[in-house]
Residue frames as a rotation matrix with the C-alpha (Angstrom) as fourth column:
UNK 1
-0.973 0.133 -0.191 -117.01
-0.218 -0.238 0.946 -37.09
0.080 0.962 0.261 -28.43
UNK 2
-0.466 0.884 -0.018 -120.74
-0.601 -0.331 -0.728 -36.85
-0.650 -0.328 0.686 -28.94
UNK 3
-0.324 0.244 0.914 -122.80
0.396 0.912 -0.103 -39.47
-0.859 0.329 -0.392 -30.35
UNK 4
0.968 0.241 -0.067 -123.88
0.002 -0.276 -0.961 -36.46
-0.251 0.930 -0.268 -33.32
UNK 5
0.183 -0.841 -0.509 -120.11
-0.962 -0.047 -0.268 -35.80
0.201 0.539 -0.818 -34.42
UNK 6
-0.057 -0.274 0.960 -119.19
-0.311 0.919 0.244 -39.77
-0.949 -0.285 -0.137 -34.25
UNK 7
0.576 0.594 0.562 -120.60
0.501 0.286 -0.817 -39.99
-0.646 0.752 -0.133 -37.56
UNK 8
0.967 0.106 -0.230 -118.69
-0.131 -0.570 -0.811 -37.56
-0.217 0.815 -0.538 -38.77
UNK 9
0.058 -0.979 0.197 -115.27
-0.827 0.064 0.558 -38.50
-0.559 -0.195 -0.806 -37.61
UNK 10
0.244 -0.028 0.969 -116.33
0.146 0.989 -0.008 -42.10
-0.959 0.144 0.246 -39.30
UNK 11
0.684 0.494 0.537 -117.45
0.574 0.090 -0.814 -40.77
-0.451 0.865 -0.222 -42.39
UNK 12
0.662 -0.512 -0.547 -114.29
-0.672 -0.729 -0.131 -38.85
-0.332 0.454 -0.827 -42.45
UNK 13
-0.333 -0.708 0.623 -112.39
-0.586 0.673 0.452 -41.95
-0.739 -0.214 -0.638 -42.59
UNK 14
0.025 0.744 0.668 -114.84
0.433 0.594 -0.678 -43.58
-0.901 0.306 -0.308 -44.62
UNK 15
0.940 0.044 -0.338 -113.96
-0.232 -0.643 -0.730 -41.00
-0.249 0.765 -0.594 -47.33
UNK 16
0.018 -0.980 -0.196 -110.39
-0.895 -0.103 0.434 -41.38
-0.446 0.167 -0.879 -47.20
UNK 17
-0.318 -0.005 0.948 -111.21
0.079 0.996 0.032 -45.52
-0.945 0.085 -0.317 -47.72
UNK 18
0.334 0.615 0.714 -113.57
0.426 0.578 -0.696 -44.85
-0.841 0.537 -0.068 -50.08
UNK 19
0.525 -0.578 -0.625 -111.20
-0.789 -0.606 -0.102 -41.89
-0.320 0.547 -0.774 -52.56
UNK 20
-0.452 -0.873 0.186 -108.61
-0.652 0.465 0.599 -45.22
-0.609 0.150 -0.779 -52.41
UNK 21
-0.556 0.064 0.829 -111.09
0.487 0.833 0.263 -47.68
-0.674 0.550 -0.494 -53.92
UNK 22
0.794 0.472 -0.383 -112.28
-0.133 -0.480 -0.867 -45.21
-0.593 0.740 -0.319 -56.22
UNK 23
0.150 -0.865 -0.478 -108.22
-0.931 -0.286 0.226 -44.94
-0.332 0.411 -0.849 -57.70
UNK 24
-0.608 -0.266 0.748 -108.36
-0.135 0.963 0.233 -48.85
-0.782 0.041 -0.621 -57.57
UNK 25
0.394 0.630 0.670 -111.03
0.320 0.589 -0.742 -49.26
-0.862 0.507 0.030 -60.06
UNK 26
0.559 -0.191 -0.807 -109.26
-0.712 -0.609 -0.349 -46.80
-0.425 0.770 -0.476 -62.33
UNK 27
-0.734 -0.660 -0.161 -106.99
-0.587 0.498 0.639 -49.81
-0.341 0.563 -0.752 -63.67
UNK 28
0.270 0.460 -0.846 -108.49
-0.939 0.320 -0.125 -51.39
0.213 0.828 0.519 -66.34
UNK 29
0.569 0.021 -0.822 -106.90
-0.218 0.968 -0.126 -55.18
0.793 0.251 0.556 -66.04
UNK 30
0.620 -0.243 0.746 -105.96
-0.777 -0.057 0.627 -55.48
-0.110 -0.968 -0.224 -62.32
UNK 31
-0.356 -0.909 -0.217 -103.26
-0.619 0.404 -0.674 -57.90
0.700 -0.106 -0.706 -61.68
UNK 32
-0.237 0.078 -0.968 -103.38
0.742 0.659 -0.128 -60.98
0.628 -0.748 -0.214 -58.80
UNK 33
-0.509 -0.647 -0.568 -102.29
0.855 -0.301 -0.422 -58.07
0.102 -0.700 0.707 -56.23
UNK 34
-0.942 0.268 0.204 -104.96
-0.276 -0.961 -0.010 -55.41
0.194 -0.065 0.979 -57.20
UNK 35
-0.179 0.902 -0.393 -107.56
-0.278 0.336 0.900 -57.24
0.944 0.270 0.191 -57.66
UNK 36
-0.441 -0.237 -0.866 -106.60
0.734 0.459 -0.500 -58.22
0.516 -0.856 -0.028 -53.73
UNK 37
-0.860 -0.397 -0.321 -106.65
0.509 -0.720 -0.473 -54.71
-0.043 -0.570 0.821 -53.04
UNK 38
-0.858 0.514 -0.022 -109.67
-0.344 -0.541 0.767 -53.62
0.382 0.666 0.641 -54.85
UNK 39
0.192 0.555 -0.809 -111.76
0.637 0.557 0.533 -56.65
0.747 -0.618 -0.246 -52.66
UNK 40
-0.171 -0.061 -0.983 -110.17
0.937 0.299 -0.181 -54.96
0.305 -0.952 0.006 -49.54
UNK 41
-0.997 -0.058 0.057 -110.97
0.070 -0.971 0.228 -51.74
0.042 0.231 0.972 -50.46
UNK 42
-0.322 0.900 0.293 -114.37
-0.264 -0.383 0.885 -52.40
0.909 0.208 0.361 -51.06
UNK 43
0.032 0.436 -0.900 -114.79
0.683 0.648 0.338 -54.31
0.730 -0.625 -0.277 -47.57
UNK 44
-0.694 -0.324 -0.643 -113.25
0.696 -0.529 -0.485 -51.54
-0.183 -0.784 0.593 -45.75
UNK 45
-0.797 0.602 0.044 -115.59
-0.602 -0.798 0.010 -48.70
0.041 -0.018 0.999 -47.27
UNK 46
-0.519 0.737 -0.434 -118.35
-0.066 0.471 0.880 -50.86
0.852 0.485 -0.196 -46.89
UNK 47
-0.285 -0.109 -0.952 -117.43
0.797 0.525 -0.298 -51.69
0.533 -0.844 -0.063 -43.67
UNK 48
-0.768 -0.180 -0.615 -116.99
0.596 -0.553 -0.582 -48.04
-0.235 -0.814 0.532 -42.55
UNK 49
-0.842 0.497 0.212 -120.24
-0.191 -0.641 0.743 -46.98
0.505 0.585 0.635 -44.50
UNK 50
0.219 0.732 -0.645 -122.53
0.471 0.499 0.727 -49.08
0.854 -0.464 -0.235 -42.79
UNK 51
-0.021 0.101 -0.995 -121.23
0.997 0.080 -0.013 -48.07
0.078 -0.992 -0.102 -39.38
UNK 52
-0.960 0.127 0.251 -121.27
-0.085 -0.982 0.171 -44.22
0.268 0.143 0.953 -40.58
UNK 53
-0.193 0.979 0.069 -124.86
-0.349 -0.134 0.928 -45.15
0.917 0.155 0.367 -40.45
UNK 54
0.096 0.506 -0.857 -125.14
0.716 0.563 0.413 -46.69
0.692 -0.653 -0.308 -37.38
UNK 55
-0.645 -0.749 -0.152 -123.23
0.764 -0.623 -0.168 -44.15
0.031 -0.225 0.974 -35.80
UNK 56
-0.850 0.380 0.365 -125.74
-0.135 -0.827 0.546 -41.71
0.509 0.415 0.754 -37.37
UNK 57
-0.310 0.583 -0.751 -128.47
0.086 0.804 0.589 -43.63
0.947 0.118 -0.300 -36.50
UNK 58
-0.448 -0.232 -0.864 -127.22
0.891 -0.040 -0.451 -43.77
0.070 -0.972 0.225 -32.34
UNK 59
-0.954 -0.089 -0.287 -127.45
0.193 -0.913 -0.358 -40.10
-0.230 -0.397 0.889 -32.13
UNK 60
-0.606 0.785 0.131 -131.00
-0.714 -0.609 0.345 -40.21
0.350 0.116 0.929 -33.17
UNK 61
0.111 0.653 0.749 -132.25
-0.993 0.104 0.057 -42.65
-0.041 -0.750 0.660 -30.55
UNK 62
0.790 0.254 -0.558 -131.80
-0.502 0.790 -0.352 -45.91
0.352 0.558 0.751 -32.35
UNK 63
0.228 -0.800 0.555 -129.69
-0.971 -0.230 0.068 -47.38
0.073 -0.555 -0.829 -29.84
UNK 64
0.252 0.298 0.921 -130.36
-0.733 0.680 -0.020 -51.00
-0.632 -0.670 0.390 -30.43
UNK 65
0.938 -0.036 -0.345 -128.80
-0.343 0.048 -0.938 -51.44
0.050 0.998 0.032 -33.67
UNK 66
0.348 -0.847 0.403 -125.70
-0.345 0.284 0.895 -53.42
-0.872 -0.450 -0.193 -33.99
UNK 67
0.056 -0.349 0.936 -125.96
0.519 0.811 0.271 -55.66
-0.853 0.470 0.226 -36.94
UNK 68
-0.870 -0.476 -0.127 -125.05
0.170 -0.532 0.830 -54.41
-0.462 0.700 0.544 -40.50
UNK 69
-0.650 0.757 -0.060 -128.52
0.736 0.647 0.198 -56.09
0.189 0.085 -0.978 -41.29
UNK 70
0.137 0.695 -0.706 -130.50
0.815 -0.484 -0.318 -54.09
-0.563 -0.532 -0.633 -38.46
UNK 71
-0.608 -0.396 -0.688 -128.68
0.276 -0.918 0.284 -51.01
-0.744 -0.017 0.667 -39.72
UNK 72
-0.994 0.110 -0.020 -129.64
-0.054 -0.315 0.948 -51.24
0.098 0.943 0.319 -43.46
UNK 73
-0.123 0.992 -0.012 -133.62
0.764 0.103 0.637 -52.14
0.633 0.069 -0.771 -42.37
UNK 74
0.207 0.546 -0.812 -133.63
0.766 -0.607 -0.212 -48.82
-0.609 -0.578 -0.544 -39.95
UNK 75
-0.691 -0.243 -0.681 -132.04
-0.018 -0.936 0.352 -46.54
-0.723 0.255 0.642 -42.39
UNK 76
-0.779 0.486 0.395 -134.44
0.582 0.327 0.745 -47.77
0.233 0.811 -0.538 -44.44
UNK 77
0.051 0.875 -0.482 -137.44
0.908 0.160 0.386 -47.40
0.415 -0.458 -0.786 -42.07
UNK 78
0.113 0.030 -0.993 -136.02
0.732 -0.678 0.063 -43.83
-0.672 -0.734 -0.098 -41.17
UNK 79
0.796 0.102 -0.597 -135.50
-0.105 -0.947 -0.303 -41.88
-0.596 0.304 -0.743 -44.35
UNK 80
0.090 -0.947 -0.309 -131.69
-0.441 -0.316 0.840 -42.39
-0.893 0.061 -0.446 -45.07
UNK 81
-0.866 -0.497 -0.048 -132.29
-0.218 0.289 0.932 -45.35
-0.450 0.818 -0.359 -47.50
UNK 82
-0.013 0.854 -0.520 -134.94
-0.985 0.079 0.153 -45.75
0.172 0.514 0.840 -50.16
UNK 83
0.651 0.277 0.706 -136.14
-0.329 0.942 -0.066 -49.61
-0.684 -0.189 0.705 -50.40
UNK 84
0.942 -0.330 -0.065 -135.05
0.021 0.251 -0.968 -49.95
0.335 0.910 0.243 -53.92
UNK 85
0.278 -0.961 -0.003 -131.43
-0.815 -0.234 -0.530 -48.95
0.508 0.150 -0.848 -52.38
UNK 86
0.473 0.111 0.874 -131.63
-0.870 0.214 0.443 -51.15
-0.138 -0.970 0.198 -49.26
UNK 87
0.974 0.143 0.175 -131.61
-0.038 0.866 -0.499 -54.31
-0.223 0.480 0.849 -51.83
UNK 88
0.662 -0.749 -0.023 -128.46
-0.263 -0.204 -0.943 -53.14
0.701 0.631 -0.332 -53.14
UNK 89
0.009 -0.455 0.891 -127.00
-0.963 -0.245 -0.115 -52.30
0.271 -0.856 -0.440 -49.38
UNK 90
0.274 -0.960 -0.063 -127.54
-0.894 -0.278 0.351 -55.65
-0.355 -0.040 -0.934 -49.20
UNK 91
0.992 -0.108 0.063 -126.63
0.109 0.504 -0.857 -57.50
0.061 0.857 0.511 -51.76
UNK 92
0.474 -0.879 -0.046 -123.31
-0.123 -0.014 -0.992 -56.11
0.872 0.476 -0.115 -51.12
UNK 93
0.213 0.045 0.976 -123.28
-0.977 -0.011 0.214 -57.10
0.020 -0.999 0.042 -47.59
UNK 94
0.871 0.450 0.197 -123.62
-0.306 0.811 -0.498 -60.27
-0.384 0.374 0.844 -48.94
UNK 95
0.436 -0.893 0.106 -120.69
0.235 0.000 -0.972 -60.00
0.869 0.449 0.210 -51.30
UNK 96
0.169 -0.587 0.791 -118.73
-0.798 -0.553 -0.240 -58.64
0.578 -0.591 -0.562 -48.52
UNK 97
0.621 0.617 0.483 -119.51
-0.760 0.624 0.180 -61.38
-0.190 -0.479 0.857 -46.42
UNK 98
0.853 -0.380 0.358 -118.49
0.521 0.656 -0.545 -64.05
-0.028 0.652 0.758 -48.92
UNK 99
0.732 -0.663 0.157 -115.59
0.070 -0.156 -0.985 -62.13
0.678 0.732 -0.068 -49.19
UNK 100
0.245 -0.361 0.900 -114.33
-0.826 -0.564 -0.001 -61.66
0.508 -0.743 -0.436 -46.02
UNK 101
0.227 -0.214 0.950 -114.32
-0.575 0.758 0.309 -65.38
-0.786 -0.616 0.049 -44.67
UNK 102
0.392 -0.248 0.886 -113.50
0.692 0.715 -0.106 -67.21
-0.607 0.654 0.451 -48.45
UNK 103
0.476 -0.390 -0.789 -111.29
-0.741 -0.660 -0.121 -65.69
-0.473 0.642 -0.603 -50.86
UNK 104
0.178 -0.180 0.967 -110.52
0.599 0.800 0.039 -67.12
-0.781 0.573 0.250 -54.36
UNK 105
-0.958 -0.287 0.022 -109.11
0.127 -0.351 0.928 -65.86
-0.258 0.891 0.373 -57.58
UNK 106
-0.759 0.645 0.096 -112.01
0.591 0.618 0.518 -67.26
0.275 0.450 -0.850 -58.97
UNK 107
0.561 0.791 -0.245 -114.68
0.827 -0.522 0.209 -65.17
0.037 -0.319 -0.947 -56.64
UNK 108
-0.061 -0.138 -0.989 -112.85
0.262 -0.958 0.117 -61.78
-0.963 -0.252 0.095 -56.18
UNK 109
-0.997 -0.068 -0.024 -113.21
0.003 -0.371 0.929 -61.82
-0.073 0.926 0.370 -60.25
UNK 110
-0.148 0.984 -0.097 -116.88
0.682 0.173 0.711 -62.36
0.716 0.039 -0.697 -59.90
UNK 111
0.547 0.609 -0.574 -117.61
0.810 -0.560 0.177 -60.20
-0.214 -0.562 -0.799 -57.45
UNK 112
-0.719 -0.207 -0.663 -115.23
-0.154 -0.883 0.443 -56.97
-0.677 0.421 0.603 -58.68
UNK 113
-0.177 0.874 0.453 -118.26
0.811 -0.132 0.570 -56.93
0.558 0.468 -0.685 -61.44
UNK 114
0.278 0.960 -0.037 -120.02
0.754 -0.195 0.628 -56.06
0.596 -0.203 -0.777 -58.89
UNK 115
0.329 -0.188 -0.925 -117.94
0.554 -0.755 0.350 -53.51
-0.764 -0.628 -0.144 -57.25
UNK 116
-0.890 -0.453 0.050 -117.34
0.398 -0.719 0.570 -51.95
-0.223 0.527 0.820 -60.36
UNK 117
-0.790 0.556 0.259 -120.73
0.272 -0.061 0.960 -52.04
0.550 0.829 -0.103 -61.77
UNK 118
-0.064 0.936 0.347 -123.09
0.012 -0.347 0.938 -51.75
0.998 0.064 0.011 -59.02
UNK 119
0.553 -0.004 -0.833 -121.18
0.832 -0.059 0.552 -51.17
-0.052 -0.998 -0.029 -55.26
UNK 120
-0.701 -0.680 0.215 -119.50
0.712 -0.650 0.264 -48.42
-0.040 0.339 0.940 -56.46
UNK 121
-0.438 0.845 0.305 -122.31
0.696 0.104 0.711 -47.16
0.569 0.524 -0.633 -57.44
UNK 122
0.567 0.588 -0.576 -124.24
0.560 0.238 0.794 -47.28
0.604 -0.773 -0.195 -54.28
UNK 123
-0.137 -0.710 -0.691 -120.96
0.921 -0.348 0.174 -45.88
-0.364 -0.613 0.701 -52.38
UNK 124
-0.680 -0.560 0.474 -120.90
0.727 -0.602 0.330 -42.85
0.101 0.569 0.816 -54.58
UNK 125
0.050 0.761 0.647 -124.17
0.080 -0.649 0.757 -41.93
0.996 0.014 -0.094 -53.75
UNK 126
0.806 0.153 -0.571 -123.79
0.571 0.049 0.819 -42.20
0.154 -0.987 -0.048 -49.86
UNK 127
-0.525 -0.792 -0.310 -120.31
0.837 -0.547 -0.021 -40.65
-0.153 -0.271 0.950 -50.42
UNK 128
-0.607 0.283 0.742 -122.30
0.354 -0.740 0.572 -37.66
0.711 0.610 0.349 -52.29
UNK 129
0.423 0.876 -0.230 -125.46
0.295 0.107 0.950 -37.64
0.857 -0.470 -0.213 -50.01
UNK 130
0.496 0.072 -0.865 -123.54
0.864 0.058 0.500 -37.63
0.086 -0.996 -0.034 -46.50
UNK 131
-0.629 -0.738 -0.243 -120.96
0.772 -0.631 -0.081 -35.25
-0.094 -0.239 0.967 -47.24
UNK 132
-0.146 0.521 0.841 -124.25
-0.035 -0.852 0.522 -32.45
0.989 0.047 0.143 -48.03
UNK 133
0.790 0.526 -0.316 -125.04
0.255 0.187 0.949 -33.87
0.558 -0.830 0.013 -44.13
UNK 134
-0.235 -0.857 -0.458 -122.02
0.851 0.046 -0.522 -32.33
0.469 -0.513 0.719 -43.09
């Protein structure tokens, strides 16, 4: 496989994640068990967005990228993300983060806010955006 179609095989996957935590938000008063799901939903499309980009990224020379970090400051520095988005990208790196090594009732309400209100978001436009880069 070629380092241009890598990206796309991700970002096909990266759709399929990201269709599931779209259905997840559709419940209104999640349960213990969704609210579980709805956290691991967003980590996974988060997960496989970022590396859609890196992926992308590879095939145009940028071979030294690794960290989620590096990623979001070259897609920046290359076009893919505005600044204003970058903040967002991560901010929810962040949340991810925190979510991925501590889990609590207590924080997966606090942070589903923010995957309803403003990682969602942010996904919806990269889902929108890459899929014209097909």
């Amino acid at each position: 496989m070629s380092k241009d179609n890598r990206w796309k095989q991700r970002f096909e996957k990266y759709s399929e994640a990201f269709a599931e935590l779209e259905k997840s938000l559709l419940i209104a008063h999640p349960d213990f068990a969704q609210q579980a799901g709805i956290v691991k939903l967003f980590e996974l499309s988060f997960e496989l967005a970022w590396k859609v980009q890196k992926d992308y990224l590879d095939g145009q020379g940028y071979l030294e990228i690794r960290t989620p970090r590096t990623v979001i400051q070259t897609s920046v520095q290359s076009g893919i993300l505005e600044e204003n988005e970058a903040y967002e990208w991560l901010d929810a790196l962040e949340s991810r983060n925190a979510l991925t090594h501590t889990y609590s009732e207590e924080l997966a309400k606090e942070e589903q806010n923010k995957i309803r209100n403003t990682f969602y978001p942010i996904l919806k436009i990269f889902t929108d955006t890459w899929k014209q880069k097909l």
